[in-house]
C-alpha positions as CSV (number, residue, x, y, z in Angstrom):
1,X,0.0,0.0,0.0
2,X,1.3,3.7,-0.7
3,X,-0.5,6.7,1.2
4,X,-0.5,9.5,-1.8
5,X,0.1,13.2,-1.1
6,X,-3.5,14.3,1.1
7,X,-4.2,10.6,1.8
8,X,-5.6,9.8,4.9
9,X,-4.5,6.5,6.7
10,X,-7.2,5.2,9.6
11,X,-5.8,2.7,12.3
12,X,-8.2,1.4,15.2
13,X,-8.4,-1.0,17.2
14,X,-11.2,-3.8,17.9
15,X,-12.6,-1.7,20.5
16,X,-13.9,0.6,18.3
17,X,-16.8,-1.3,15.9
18,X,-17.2,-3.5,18.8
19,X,-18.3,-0.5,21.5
20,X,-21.5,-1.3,22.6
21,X,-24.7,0.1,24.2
22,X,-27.0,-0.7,27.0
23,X,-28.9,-3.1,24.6
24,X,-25.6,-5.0,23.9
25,X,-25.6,-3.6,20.1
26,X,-22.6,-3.0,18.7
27,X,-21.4,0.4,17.0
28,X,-19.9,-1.7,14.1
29,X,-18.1,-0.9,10.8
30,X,-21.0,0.9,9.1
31,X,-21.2,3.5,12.2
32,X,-17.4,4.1,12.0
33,X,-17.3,4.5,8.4
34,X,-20.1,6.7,8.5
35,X,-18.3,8.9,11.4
36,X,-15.4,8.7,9.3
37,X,-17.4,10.3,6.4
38,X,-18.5,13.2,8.4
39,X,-15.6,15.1,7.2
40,X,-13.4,12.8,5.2
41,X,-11.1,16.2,4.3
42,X,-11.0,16.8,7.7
43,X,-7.4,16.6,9.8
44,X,-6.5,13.7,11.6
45,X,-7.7,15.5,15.0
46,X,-10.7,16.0,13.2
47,X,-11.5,12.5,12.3
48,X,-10.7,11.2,15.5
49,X,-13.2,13.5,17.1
50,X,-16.1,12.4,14.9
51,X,-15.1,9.3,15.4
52,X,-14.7,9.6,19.5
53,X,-17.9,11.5,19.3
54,X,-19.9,9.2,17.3
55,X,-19.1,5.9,19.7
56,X,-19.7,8.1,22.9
57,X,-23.2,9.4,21.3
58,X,-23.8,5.7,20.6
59,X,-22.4,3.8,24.0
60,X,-24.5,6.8,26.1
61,X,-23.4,5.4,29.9
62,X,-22.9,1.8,29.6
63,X,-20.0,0.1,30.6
64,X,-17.4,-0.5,28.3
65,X,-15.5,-3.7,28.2
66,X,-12.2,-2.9,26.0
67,X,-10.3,0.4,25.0
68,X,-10.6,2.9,22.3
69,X,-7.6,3.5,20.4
70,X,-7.6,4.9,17.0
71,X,-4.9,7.0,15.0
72,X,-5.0,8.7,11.8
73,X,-2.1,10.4,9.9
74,X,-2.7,12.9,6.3
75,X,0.4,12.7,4.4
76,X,1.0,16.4,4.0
């Protein structure tokens, strides 16, 4: 793989599609790629946000059971 000039590279780990709400439901792929979509031109803070905002809009206050990590990096 080769990040072009402006590309965006997206790392995370399994605690992210598998966050999950009172019900048990898991945020999933489809929720993080539509957080990710929010402002794909965005920078990397940016992204991360949506993404952080997204899962924490979607979790509300139940426990969580692994960690968030994500990271994304814009080749300038």
């Amino acid at each position: 793989m080769q990040l072009e000039k402006g590309g965006c590279l997206f790392l995370y780990t399994d605690g992210v599609p598998e966050a999950t709400d009172a019900g048990f439901e898991l945020f999933g792929l489809e929720r993080m790629l539509d957080a990710l979509n929010i402002n794909p031109d965005g920078e990397p803070t940016t992204i991360l946000a949506n993404v952080k905002q997204a899962t924490d809009e979607f979790v509300g206050d139940a426990s969580q059971f692994d960690d968030l990590t994500m990271l994304a990096i814009t080749l300038k």
